[in-house]
N, C-alpha and C positions, 0 to 999 in steps of 0.2 A: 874634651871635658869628660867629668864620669860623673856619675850621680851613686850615693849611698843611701839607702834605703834603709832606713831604724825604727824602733818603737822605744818613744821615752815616756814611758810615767809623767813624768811634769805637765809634758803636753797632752799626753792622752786626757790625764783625769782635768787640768784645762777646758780641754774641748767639750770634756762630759757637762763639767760646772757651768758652763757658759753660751755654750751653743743649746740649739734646740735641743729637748726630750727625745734619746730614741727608741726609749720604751717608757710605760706605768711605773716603773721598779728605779730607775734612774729618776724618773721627775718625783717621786715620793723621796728617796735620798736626797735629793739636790733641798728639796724643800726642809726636809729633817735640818741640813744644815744648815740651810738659812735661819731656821729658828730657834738652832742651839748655837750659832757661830756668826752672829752678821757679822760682827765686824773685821775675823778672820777671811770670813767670805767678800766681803768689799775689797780687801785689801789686797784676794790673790787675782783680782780681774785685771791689774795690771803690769802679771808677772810674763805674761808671751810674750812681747817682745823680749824681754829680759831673756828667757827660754832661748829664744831662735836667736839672739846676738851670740850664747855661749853654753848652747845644751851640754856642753860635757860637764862646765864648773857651774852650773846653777846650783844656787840654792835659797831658799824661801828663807825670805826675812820672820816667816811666822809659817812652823809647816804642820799646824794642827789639822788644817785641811785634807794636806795633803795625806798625811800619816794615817786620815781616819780613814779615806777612798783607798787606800794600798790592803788595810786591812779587810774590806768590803769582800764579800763573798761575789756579788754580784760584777763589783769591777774585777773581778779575778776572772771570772766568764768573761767578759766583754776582752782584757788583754789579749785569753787564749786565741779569740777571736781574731782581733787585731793582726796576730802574729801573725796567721793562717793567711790573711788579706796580704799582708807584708810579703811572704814568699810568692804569693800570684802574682803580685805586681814585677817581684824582681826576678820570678820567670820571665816573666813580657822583656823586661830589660834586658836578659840576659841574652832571649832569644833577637833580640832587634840591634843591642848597643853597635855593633862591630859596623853594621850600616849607616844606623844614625848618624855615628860620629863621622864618618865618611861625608856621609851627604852632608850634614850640614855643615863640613867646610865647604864643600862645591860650593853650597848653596849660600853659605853666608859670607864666606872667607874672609873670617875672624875667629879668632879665639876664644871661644867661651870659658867661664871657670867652671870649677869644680863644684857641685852643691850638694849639701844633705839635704835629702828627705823624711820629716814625719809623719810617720804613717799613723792615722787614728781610724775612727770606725769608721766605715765608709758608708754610712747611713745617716753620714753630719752631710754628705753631700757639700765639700771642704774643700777649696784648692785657694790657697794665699802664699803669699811671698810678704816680706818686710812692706810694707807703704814706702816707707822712705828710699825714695829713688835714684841716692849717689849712697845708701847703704852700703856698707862692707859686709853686710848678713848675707852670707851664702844659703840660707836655710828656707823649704819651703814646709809647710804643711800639705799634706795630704790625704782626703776622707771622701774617695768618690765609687761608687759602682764600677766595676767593669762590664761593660757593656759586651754582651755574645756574640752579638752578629757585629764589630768595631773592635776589638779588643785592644789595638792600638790607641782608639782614640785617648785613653787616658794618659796616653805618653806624648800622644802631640798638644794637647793640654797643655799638659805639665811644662811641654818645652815652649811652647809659645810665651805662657807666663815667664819663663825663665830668659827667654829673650827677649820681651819688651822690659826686663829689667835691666839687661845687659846691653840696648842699646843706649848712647846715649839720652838727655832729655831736651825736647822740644818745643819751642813756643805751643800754647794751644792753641792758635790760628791754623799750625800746621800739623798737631796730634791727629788727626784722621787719616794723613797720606801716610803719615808715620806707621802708624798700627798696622794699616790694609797693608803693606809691604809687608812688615813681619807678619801676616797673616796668609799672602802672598807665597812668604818663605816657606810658613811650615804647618797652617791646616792644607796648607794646597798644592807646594810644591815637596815638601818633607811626608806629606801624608799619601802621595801618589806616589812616590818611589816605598814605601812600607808597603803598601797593599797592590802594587802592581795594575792600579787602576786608576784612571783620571780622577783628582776629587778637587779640578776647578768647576765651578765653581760654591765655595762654601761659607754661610757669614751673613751679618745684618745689612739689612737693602742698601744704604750711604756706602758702607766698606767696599760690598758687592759693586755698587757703582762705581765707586775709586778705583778698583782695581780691576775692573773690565776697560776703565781709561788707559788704566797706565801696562796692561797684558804684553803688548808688541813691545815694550820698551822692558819688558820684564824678560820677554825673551831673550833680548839680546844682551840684557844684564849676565843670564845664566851661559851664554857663547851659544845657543843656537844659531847655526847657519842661516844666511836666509833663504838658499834653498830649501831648508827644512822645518820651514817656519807655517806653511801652509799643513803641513804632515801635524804638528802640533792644534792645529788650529782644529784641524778634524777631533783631532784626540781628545780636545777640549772643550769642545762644542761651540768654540767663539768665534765668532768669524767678524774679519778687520779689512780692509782695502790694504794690500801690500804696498799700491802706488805711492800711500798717503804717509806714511810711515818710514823716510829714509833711513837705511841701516847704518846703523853706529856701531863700527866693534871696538871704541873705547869703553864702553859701559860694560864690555866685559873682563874690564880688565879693573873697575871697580868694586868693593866691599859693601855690604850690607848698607851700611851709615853713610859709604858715599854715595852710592845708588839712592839712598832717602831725600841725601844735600840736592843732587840732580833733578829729582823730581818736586822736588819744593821750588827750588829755583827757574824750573822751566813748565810751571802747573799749570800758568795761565795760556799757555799751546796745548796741555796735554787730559785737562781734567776742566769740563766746563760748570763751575761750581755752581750758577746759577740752577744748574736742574736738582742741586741737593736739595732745596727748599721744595720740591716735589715730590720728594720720597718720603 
């Protein structure tokens, strides 16, 4: 997969009009427009999807809005900004890609597609993909910090949402086992090969639960030995009974979405759901 990283007007001044205030100077503008343009202003709240189906050939059925925020002194700062945010991001990228993609074939072995990314302020605090979940929109937004002491994290983010899009979709009886795998893949197994350091485990107490069930069977999804399965266990701080656990080296020879089929199929051995109503 590759990911392209852009800054488009359409969506920027978008996210300005629509998302929270992220300064005095933008919420006085936003409101100027509201009260010289509502109906301009109503009309472009429905224009992002339209953006993220075909950012190249957008164009506004009415681009009085648009045209007034291009000319804006203030959205000219906030762009220069943007830009600035844009190259940090796709330093991270550029320094990480050649791994990523590595890993997460090991890790997922499937094929991902290709996506763009919108970059906007990163003080909307912003990370979407399309809703619609059999979309052809390869397109995400994105408006988040980078965090100092994580610098990665905004990239396994980014990818985690990019692959709960990319998996197939699931009844919701069984969206919980679904997620904590992809979460599995890659706040925890994509995120420990980037930083050289264990980061099982990571996540809301239910997922966390899921997937300390389903860990041993995770190993052996990824071809850990099971000589080498205790070595892991240290690394991770989880510890399983080996006894209980017979090793399967067909699971390693399954793919993300079949490793999902597996574990929905055989949950009620492997994840004791009664204790979720506890958490």
């Amino acid at each position: 997969m590759n990911i392209k990283f852009m800054v488009n007007d359409d969506m920027l001044i978008w996210t300005l009009l629509f998302q929270a205030s992220i300064s005095e100077s933008v919420h006085k503008l936003k409101q100027k427009l509201w009260f010289n343009y509502k109906e301009q202003y109503n009309n472009a709240y429905r224009d992002k999807e339209l953006i993220m189906k075909d950012v190249k050939n957008f164009i506004p059925n009415d681009d009085t809005i648009y045209n007034i925020m291009l000319e804006n002194k203030e959205y000219e700062r906030i762009k220069k900004r943007v830009e600035k945010y844009r190259i940090e991001v796709l330093a991270l990228w550029d320094k990480q890609q050649k791994l990523i993609r590595k890993s997460l074939e090991e890790i997922l072995k499937k094929t991902l597609n290709d996506y763009t990314v919108l970059v906007v302020d990163e003080q909307l605090e912003i990370l979407e993909l399309s809703q619609k979940k059999q979309s052809s929109n390869k397109t995400a937004i994105l408006g988040r910090m980078i965090d100092k002491k994580d610098p990665n994290k905004i990239l396994i983010d980014l990818l985690y949402e990019i692959v709960k899009k990319e998996i197939k979709e699931y009844p919701k009886i069984n969206q919980l086992i679904a997620i904590s795998i992809v979460s599995l893949a890659i706040h925890n197994e994509l995120a420990t090969r980037l930083n050289n350091k264990s980061y099982y485990f990571m996540g809301e107490a239910q997922s966390t639960y899921v997937k300390r069930q389903i860990y041993p069977y995770w190993l052996m999804y990824l071809g850990v030995l099971e000589e080498d399965m205790s070595s892991y266990m240290l690394r991770d701080k989880i510890a399983f009974d080996l006894k209980k656990y017979p090793y399967n080296p067909k699971l390693k020879d399954m793919n993300i979405e079949e490793f999902i089929d597996f574990c929905i199929q055989n949950k009620r051995n492997m994840i004791h759901e009664e204790q979720l109503e506890l958490i």
